[in-house]
N, C-alpha and C positions, 0 to 999 in steps of 0.2 A: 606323273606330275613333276618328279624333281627333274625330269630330260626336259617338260616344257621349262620348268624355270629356267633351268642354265639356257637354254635357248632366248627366252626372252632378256636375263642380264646382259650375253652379249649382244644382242641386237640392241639393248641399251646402249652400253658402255660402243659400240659403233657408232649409234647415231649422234653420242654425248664427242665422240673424237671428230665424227664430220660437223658439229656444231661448232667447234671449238678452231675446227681450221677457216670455217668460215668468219670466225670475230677474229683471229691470227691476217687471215688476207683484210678483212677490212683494216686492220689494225697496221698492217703491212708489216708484221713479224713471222719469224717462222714459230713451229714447235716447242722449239726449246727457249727461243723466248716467253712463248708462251708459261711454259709449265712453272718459269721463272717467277713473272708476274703472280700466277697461281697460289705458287708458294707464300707468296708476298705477301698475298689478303690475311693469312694467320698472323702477321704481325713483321715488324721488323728483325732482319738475320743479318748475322756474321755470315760473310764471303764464304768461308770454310761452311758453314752449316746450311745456304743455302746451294751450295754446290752439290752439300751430298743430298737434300731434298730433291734438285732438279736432273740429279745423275749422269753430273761432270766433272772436269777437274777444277783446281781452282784456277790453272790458267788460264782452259776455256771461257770458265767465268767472268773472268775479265773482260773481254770480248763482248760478251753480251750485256752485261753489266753495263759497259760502254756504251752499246748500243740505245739501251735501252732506256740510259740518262741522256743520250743524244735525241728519243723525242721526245723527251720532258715526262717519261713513265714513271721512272725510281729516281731517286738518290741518295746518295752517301752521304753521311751524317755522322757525328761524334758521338759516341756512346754518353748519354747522359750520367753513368755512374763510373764507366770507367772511360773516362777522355782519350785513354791513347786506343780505345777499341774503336771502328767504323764498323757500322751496321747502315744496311741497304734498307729503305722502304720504298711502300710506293708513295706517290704524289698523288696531290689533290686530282690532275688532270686524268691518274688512273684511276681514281675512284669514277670521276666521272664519265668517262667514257667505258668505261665498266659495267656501270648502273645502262648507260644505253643497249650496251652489248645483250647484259645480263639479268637487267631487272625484271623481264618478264618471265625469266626463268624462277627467278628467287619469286617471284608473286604469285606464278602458277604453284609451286611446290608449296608455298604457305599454307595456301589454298587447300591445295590434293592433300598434305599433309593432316589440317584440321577435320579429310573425313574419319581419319584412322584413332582409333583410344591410345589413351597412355601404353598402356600393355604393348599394343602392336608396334606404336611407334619405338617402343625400347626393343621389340626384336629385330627390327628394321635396323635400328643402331645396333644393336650387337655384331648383327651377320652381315655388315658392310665393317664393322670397325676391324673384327675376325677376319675378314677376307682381307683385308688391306694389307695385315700383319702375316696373313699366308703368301701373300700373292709378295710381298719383300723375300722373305725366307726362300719361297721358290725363284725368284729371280738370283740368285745365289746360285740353286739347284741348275738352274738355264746357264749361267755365267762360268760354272764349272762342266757342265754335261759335255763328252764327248760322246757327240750327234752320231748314231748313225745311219747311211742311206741306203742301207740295205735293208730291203721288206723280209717280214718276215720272223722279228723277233716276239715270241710269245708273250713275255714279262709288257711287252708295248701295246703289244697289236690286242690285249686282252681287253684294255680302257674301252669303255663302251663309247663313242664320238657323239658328241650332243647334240 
């Protein structure tokens, strides 16, 4: 049962990345704009903090940022408490073209959502909120790893492949 699970999360989280390039092409963004945007819907960020959300620099950022105020998605805005900070949000037009993209996503999952009880749905939030915070940590793990391409190592080739 746990091989089928991990087999059916990624065939999720696959069909959830070709979903997402297809409202990126309608959108006429790439990726990383995207992921941008993404970020966004949790609320309004500082350059610095959506950068490290979206996992670039902040010069890159810039770049996209630019872009992305260029089709009326986000903009930059005065920090309402502290005036000399700018924080990025998105715009009216990204909420709406969002809800086209997206809304029948958020409606089915309401939906699929309300067959499950309280209970289930808190395990569901645990071991997606737990996996997030592994899946950070091992990107770390990926970002230091010196890869090797020689078959053959025990400690590796032991992982069972899902």
């Amino acid at each position: 049962m746990i091989v089928d699970l991990i087999r059916a999360w990624r065939a999720a989280r696959l069909q959830t990345d070709l979903l997402d390039d297809a409202a990126f092409h309608k959108l006429g963004i790439n990726r990383t704009d995207g992921r941008c945007l993404d970020a966004l819907s949790e609320g309004p960020m500082t350059a610095t903090a959506l950068a490290t959300a979206c996992g670039v620099t902040v010069n890159a950022l810039t770049t996209v940022v630019d872009r992305l105020a260029e089709r009326g998605l986000i903009e930059r805005i005065r920090d309402t408490v502290d005036r000399r900070r700018v924080v990025i949000r998105l715009t009216e037009l990204a909420d709406h073209v969002s809800n086209q993209l997206y809304g029948p996503v958020v409606a089915w999952s309401i939906n699929n959502f309300n067959r499950y009880t309280t209970k289930e749905l808190e395990i569901l939030e645990r071991f997606l909120t737990e996996g997030r915070e592994f899946q950070k940590q091992h990107m770390e793990y990926i970002r230091e790893l010196d890869l090797s391409w020689e078959p053959g190592n025990p400690d590796l080739d032991a992982t069972p492949a899902p």
